[in-house]
KEKELO-347372 format. One record per residue: x, y, z of N, C-alpha, C, O in turn; residue number from 1; residue in one letter. Coordinates in pm, whole numbers. Layout:
BEGIN
[[X,Y,Z],[X,Y,Z],[X,Y,Z],[X,Y,Z],NUM,"A"]
...
This chain:
BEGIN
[[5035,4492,-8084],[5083,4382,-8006],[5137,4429,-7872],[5138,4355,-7774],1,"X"]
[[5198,4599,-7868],[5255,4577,-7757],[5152,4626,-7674],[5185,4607,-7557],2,"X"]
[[5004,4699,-7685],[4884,4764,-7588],[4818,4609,-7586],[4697,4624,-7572],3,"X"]
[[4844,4494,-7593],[4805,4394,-7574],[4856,4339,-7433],[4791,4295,-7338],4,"X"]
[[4999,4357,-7449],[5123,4303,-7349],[5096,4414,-7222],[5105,4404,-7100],5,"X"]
[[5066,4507,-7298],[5056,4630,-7149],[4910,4573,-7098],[4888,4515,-6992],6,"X"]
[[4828,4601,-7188],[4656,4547,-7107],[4669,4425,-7013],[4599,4433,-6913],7,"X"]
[[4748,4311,-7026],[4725,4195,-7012],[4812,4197,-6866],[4794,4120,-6772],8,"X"]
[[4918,4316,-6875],[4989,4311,-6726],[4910,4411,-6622],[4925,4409,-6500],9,"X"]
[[4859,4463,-6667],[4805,4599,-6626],[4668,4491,-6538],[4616,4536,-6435],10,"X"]
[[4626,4355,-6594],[4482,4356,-6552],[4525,4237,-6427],[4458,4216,-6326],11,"X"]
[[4678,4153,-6468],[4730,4067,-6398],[4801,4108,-6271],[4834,4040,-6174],12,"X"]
[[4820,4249,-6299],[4901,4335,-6189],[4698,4393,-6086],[4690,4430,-5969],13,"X"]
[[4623,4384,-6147],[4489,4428,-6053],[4430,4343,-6021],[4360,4365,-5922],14,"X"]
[[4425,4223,-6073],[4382,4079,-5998],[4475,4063,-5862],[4453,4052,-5742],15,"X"]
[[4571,4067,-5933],[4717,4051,-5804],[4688,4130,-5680],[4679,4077,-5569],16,"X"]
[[4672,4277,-5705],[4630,4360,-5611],[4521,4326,-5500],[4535,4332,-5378],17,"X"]
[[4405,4288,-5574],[4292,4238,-5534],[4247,4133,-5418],[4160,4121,-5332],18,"X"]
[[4384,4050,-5477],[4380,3965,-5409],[4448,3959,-5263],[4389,3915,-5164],19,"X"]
[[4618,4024,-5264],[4659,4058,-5162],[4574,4150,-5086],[4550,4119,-4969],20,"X"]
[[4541,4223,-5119],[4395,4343,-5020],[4307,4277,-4966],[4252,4323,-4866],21,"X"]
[[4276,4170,-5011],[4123,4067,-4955],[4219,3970,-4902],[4136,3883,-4928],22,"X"]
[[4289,3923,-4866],[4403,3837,-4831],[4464,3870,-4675],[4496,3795,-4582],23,"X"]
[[4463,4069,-4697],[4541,4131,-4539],[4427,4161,-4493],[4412,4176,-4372],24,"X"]
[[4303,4180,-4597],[4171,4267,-4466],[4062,4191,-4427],[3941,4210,-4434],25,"X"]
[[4127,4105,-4389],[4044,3968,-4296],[3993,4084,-4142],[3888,4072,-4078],26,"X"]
[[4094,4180,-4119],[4091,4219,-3961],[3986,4366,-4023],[3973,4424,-3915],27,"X"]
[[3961,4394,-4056],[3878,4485,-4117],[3705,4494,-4095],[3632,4586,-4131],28,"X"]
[[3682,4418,-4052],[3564,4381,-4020],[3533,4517,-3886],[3595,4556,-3787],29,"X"]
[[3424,4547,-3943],[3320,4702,-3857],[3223,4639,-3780],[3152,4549,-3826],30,"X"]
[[3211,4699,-3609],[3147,4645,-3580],[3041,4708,-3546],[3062,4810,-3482],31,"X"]
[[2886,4672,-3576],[2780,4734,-3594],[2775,4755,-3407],[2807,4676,-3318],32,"X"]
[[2713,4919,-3399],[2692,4943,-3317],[2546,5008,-3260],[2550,5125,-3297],33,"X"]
[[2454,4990,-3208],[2309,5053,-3177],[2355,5184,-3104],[2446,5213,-3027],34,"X"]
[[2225,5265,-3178],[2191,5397,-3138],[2139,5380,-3012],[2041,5453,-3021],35,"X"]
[[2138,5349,-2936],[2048,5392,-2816],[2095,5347,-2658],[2164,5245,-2652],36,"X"]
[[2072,5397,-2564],[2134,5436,-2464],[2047,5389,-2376],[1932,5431,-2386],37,"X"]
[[2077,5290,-2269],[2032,5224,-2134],[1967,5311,-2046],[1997,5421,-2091],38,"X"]
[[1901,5328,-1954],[1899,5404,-1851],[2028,5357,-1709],[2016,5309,-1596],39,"X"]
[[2135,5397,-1786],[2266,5302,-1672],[2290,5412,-1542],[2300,5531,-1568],40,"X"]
[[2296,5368,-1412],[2277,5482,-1329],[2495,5448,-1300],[2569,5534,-1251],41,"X"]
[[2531,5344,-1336],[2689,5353,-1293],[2786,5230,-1380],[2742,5169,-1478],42,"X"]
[[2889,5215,-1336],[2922,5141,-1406],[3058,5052,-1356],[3147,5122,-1308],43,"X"]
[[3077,4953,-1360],[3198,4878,-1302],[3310,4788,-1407],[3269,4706,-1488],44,"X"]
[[3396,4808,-1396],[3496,4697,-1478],[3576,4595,-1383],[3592,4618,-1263],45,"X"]
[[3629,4473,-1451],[3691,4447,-1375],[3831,4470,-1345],[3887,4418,-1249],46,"X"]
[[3895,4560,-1440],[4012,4618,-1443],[4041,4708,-1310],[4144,4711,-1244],47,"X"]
[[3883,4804,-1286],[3892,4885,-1155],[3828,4834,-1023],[3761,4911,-955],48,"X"]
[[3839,4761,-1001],[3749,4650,-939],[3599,4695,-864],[3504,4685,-942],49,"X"]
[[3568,4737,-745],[3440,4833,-761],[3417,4987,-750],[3327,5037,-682],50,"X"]
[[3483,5037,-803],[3488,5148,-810],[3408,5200,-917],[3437,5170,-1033],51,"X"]
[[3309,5276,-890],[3163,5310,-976],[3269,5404,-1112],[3336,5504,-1090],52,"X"]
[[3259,5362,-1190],[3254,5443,-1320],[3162,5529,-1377],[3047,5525,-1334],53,"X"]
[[3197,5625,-1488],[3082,5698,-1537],[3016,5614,-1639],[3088,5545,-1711],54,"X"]
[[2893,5612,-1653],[2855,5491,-1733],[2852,5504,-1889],[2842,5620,-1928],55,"X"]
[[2857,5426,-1966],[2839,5430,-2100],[2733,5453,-2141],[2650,5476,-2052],56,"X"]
[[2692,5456,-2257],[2487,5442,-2303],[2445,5301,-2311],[2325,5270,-2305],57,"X"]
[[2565,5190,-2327],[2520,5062,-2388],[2641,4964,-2374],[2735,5011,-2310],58,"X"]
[[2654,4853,-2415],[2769,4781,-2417],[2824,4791,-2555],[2945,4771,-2569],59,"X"]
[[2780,4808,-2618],[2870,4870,-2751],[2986,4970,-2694],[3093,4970,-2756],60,"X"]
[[2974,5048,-2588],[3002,5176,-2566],[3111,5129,-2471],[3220,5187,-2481],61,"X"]
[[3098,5032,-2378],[3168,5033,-2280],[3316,4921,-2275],[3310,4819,-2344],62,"X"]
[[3408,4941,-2216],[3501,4844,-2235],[3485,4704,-2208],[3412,4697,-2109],63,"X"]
[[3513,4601,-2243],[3527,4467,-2192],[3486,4426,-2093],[3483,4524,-2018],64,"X"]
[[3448,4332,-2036],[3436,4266,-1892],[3406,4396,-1769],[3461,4418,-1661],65,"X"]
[[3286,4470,-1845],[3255,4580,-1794],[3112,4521,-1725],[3064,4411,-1757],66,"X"]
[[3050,4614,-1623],[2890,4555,-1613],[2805,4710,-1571],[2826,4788,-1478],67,"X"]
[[2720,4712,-1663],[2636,4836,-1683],[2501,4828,-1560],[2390,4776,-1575],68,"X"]
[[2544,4884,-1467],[2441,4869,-1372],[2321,4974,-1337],[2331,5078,-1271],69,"X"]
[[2208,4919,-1399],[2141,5049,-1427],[2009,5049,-1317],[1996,4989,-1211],70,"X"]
[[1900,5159,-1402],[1872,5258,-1268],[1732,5131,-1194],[1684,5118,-1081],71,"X"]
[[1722,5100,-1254],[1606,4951,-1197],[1684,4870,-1070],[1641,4835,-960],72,"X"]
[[1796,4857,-1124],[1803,4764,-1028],[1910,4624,-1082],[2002,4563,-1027],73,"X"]
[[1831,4610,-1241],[1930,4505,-1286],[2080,4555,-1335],[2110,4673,-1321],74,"X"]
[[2161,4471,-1388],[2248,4455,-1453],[2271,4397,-1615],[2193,4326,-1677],75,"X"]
[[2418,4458,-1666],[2407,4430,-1811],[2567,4378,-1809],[2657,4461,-1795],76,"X"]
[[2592,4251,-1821],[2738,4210,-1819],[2788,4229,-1976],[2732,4161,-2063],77,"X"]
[[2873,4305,-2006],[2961,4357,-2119],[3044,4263,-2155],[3125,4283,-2246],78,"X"]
């Protein structure tokens, strides 16, 4: 009777667990990122306003409200 009382807290104490863990890791989320790299010849944010940066490979790579200006000619707003 009493490996009954222990099993039964033991599985109510790992549901419990379970649940608070899936409950806090809402922010947990990974964010998929691509292998592969632009031909970017520079790079601008708007934090530095135009002042050429070293460029990233991609916008995965680069900070926020960044713009990947590469060797063609176009642009890649981040």
């Amino acid at each position: 009777m009493g490996g009954t009382r222990l099993a039964a807290a033991a599985v109510v104490l790992l549901v419990l667990g379970v649940v608070l863990l899936g409950a806090g890791g809402g922010n947990l989320i990974a964010k998929a990122c691509p292998l592969y790299c632009l031909d970017v010849d520079y790079m601008t944010c708007e934090s530095s306003g135009d002042k050429k940066l070293n460029s990233a490979c991609n916008c995965c790579l680069a900070p926020e409200n960044c713009t990947l200006h590469l060797a063609d000619g176009r642009t890649v707003q981040c």
